[in-house]
C-alpha positions in Angstrom: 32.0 72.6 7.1 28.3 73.2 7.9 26.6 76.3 6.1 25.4 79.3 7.9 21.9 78.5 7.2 22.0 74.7 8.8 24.2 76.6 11.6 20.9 79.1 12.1 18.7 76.2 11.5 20.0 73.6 14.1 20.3 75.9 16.6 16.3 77.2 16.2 15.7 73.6 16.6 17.7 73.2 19.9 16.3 76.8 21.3 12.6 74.7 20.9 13.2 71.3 21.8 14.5 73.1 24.9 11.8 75.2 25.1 9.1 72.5 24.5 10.7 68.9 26.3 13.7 69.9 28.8 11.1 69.5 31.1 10.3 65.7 30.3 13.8 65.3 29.6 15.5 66.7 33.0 12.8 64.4 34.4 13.7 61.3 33.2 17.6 62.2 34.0 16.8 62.9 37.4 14.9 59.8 38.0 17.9 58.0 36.4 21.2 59.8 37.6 19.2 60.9 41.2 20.7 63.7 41.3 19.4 67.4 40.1 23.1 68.5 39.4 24.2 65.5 37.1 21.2 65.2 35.4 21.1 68.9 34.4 25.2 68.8 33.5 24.0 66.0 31.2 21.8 67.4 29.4 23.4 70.8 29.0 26.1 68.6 27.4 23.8 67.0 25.4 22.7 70.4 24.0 26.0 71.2 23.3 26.6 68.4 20.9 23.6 68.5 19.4 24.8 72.0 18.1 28.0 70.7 17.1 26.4 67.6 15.7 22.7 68.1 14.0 24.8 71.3 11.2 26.5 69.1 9.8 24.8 65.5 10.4 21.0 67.2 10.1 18.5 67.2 13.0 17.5 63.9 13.7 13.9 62.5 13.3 12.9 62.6 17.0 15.6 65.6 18.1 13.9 65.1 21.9 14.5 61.4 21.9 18.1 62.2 20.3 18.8 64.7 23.9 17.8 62.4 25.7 19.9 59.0 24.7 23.0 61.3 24.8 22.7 62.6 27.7 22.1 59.3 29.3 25.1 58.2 27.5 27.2 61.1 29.2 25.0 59.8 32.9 26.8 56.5 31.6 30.6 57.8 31.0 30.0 59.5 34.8 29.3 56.6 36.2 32.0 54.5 34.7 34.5 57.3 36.0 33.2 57.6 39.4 33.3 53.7 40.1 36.9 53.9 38.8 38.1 56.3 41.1 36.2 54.6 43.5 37.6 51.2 43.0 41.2 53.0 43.2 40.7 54.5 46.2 41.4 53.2 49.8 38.8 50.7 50.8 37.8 52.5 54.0 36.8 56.0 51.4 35.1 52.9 49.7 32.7 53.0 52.0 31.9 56.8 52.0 28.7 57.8 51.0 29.8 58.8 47.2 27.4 60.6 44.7 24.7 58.3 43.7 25.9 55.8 40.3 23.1 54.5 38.3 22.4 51.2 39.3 22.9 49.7 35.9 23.0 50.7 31.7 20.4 48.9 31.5 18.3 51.8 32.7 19.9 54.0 30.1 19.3 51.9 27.1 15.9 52.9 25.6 16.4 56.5 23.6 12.3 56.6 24.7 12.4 56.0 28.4 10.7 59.6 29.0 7.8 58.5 31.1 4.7 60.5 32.0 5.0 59.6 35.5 8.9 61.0 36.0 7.3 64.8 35.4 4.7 63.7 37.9 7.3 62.6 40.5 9.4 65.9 39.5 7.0 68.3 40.1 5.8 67.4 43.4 9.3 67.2 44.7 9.6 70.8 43.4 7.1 72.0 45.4 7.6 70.0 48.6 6.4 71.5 51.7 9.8 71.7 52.9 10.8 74.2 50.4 9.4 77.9 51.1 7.9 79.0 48.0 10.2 81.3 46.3 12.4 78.5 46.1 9.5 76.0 45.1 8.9 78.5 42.0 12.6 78.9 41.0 13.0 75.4 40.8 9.9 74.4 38.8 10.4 76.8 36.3 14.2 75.9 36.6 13.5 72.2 35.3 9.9 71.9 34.2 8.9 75.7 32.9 11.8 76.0 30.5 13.2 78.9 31.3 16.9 79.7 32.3 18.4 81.7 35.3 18.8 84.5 33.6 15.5 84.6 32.0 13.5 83.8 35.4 16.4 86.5 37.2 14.3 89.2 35.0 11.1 88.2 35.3 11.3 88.4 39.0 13.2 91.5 38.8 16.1 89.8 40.9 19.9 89.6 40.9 20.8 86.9 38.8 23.5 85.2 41.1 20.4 85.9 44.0 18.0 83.6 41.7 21.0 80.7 41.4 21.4 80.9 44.8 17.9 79.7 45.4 18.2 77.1 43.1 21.1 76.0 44.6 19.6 76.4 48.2 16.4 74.2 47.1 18.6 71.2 45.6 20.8 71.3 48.8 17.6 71.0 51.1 16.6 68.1 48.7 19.3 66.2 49.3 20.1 66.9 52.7 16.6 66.5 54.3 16.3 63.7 52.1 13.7 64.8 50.0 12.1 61.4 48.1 11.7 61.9 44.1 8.3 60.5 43.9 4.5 60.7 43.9 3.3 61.3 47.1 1.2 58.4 48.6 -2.6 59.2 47.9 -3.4 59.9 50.9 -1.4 63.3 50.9 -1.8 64.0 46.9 -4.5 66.6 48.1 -2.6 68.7 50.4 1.1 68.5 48.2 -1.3 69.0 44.8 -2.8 72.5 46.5 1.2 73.3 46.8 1.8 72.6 43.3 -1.4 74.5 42.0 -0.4 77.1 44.0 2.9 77.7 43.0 1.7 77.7 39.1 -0.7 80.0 39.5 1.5 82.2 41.0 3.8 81.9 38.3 0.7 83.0 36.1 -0.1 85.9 38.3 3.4 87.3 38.1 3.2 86.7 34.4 0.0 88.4 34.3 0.0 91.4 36.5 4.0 91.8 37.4 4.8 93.3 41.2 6.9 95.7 39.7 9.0 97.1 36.9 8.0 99.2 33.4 5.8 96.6 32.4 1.9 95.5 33.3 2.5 91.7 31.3 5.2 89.2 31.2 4.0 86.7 28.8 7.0 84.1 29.1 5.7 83.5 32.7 2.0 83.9 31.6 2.7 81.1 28.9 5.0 79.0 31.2 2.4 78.9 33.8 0.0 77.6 31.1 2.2 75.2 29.9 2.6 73.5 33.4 -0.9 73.3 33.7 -1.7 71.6 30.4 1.0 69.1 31.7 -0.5 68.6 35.7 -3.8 68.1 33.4 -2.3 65.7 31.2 -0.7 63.7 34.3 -3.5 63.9 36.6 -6.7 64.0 34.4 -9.2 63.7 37.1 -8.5 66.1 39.0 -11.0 68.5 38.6 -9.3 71.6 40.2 -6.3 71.0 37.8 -9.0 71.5 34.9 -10.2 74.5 36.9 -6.9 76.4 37.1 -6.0 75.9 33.8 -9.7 77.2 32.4 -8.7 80.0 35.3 -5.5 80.7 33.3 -6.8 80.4 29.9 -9.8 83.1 30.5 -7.4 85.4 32.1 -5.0 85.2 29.4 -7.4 85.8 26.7 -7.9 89.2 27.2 -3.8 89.7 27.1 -3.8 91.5 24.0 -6.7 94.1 25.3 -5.6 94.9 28.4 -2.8 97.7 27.5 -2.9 100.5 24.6 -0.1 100.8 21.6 0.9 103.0 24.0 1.5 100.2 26.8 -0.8 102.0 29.0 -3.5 99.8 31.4 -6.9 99.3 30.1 -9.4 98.1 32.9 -11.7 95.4 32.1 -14.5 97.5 31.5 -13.1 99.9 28.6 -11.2 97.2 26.9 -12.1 96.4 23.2 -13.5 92.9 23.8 -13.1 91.8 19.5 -9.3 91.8 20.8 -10.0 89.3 23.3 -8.6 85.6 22.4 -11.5 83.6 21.5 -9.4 80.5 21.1 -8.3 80.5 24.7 -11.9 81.8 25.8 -13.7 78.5 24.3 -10.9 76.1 25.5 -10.9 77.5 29.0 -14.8 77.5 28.9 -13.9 73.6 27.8 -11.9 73.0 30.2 -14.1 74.4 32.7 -17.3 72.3 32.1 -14.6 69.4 32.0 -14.1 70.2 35.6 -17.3 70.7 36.7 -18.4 67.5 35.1 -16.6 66.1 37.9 -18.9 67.7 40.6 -15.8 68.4 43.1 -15.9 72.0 43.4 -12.9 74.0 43.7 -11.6 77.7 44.6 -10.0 77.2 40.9 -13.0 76.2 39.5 -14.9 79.3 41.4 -12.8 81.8 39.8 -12.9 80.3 36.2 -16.6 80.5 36.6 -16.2 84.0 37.3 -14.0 84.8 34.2 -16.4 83.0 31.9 -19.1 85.4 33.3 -17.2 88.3 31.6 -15.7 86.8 28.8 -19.3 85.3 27.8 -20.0 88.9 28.6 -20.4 91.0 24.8 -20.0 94.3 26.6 -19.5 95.7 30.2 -23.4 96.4 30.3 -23.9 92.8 29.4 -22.1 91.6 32.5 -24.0 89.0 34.8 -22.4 91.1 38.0 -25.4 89.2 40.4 -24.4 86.1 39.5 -20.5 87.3 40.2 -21.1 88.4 43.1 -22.9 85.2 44.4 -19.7 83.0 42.9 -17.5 85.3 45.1 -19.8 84.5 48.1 -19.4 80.8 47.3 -15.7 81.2 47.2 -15.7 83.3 50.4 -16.9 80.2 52.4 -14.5 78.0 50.8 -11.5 80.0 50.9 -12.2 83.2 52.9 -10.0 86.0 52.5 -9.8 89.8 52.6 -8.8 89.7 49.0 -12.1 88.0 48.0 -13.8 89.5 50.5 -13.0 92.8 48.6 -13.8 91.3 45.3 -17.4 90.5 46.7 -17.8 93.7 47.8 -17.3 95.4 44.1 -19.7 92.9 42.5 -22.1 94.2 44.9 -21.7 97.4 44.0 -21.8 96.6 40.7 -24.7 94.5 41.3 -27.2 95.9 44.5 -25.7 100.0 44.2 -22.3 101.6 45.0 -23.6 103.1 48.5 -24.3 99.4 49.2 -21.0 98.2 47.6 -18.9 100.9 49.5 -20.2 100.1 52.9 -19.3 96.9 52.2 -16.0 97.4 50.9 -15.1 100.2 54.3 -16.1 96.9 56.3 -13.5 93.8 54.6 -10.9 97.4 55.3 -12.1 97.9 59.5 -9.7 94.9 60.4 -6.5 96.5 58.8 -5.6 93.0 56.5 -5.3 95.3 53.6 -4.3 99.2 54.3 -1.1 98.1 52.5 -2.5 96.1 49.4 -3.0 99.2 46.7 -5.8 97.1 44.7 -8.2 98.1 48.1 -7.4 101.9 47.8 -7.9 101.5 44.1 -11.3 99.4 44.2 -12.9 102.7 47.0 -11.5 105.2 44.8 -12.8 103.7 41.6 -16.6 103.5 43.7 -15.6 107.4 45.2 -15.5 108.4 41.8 -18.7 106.8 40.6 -20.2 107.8 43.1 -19.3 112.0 42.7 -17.2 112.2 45.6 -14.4 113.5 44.2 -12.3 114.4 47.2 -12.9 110.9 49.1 -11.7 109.6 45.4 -8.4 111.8 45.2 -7.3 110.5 48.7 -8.3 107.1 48.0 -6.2 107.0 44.6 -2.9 109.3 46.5 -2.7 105.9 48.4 -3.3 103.5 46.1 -0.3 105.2 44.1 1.7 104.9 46.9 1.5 101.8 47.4 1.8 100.4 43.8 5.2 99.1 43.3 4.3 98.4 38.9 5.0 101.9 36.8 2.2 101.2 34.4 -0.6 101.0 37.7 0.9 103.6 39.0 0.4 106.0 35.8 -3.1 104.5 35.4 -3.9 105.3 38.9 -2.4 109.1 38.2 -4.5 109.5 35.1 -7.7 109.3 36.6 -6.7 111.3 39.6 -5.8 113.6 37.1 -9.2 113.3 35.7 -10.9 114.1 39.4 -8.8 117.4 39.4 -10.0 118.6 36.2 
């Protein structure tokens, strides 16, 4: 009978070889089993024994490599059973399509076969085009983020059985529009890779700013995000706006730690206390970004990493380089023009060529009507408003940004300083 300790031990060791390489595993099951449902029953059972095993056996020397033979042994078993009942049944149900058999053990043999490229080929047919993208997101972080239902359920702030639906819903389209597990041909890398970048990054954003709930940061999403990108930089090194989303990431989430009180209260950029700021992330995402721009293929990723580095690089909010922000943003602006960039050029102007200058500019991205319902416009005039000493313009511009925020700690950030106006 195993002690408590080995008991507690075994099963920290399962919780990170989960954590840390069911993504390569599920990817290599897949590839073998072709099918999302018996390659995750697999490994789940795989899991279980290990639990039951490693207490009273000890964890094995490569635990990952362990997962994975035995759950390829338990891909094995299946298949044995369902040519069996095959080979019992009438020869006409012979002939019905069946659940797909590996095509031999040979395939199953090596405890090792975890190959780069089976991530690769995962995580492009998690974000196929023919998913929408809350279903591209649920799935990735489903098989290659390492996070469970429940655990992506709250960090969406949605039902649990309304997440597993979505899963479910995404491996039915797989299968029924015939979805292939593979890298895309080159020719289309570009468009499906924008899908994939996209969908991490907005993993990272949710992490990093939540839509809503009691909290400003959720850093299992902020470090699952990062984790994915490591691993699309790993698989596709030359990429160069892979290198420029992860730098993108890593600057963003260096200033984590800074950017709410003991209290959990928002700190804006400008009054955080930049000796809390990361400084490991800060130089690898400054690595990572001259690795990318080595490459000389520019990049809406690699735009906005630039931008970060401006400010962490900054050593206080005086410090910051806001003219050479604001002529990043207009770079960015003709490569991916939007009202949301659109209104970030307008603040480095005002930060850079004078607030009367900056507020004109801001009142014109806001004349076609793209953003009366995004709260970060409202914010951005009221924040100028109030620099500029026109304190009722501010009050009304902040009443509607708090409106419209949906996350409690903008919305008592946003109250503060109106509360501040009103004094």
């Amino acid at each position: 009978m195993p002690g408590l300790g080995a008991m507690r031990e075994s099963k920290t060791v399962v919780e990170n070889v989960f954590r840390q390489e069911s993504g390569r595993i599920i990817a290599t099951l897949i590839r073998l089993a072709g099918s999302f449902d018996l390659a995750e029953e697999a490994m789940q059972e795989a899991f279980a024994t290990a639990l039951e095993t490693w207490p009273a056996k000890g964890v094995p020397e490569k635990p990952g490599a362990w997962i994975t033979a035995v759950a390829q042994r338990k891909l094995i078993d299946h298949g044995r059973r369902e040519r069996t009942r095959r080979e019992k049944q009438d020869p006409l149900l012979y002939e019905t399509p069946t659940i797909h058999e590996p095509e031999a053990e040979a395939l199953f043999a090596a405890e090792e076969a975890m190959y780069p490229d089976d991530r690769l080929r995962l995580i492009f047919t998690c974000c196929h085009p023919a998913l929408n993208m809350e279903a591209q997101v649920a799935l990735t972080l489903r098989t290659l983020g390492g996070l469970t239902t429940p655990e992506i359920a709250r960090a969406f702030l949605v039902p649990e059985p309304t997440l597993a639906q979505r899963v479910v819903r995404a491996k039915q389209k797989i299968s029924e529009a015939h979805i292939p597990y593979e890298v895309p041909p080159r020719a289309q890398i570009p468009e499906r890779l924008a899908a994939v970048q996209a969908v991490i990054y907005l993993i990272f954003n949710e992490g990093y700013a939540a839509t809503a709930g009691d909290s400003l940061i959720r850093r299992d999403l902020c470090n699952e995000a990062i984790r994915l990108g490591r691993m699309l930089c790993d698989l596709l090194p030359h990429e160069a706006e892979n290198s420029g989303l992860l730098a993108l990431m890593l600057l963003h989430d260096s200033r984590r730690a800074a950017r709410t009180d003991s209290q959990g209260h928002l700190v804006t950029l400008e009054e955080q206390n930049r000796s809390q700021w990361d400084q490991q992330r800060i130089v690898e995402g400054l690595e990572r970004l001259q690795d990318a721009m080595e490459q000389r293929r520019s990049g809406p990723y690699q735009l906005q990493a630039a931008i970060s580095a401006l400010h962490a690089e900054a050593s206080s909010p005086e410090a910051t380089d806001w003219k050479q922000i604001a002529a990043l943003y207009r770079s960015l602006l003709r490569l991916s023009p939007s009202p949301v960039v659109a209104l970030n050029h307008a603040v480095a102007v005002a930060m850079s060529e004078g607030l009367e200058k900056g507020l004109a500019q801001i009142d014109s991205v806001g004349e076609s009507g793209r953003l009366d319902q995004y709260h970060l416009f409202h914010a951005a005039r009221a924040d100028i408003l109030r620099r500029l000493g026109r304190k009722k313009e501010a009050a009304a511009a902040y009443r509607e940004a708090i409106s419209l925020a949906t996350n409690k700690v903008e919305q008592e950030y946003l109250s503060r300083r109106l509360e501040e106006l009103q004094l």
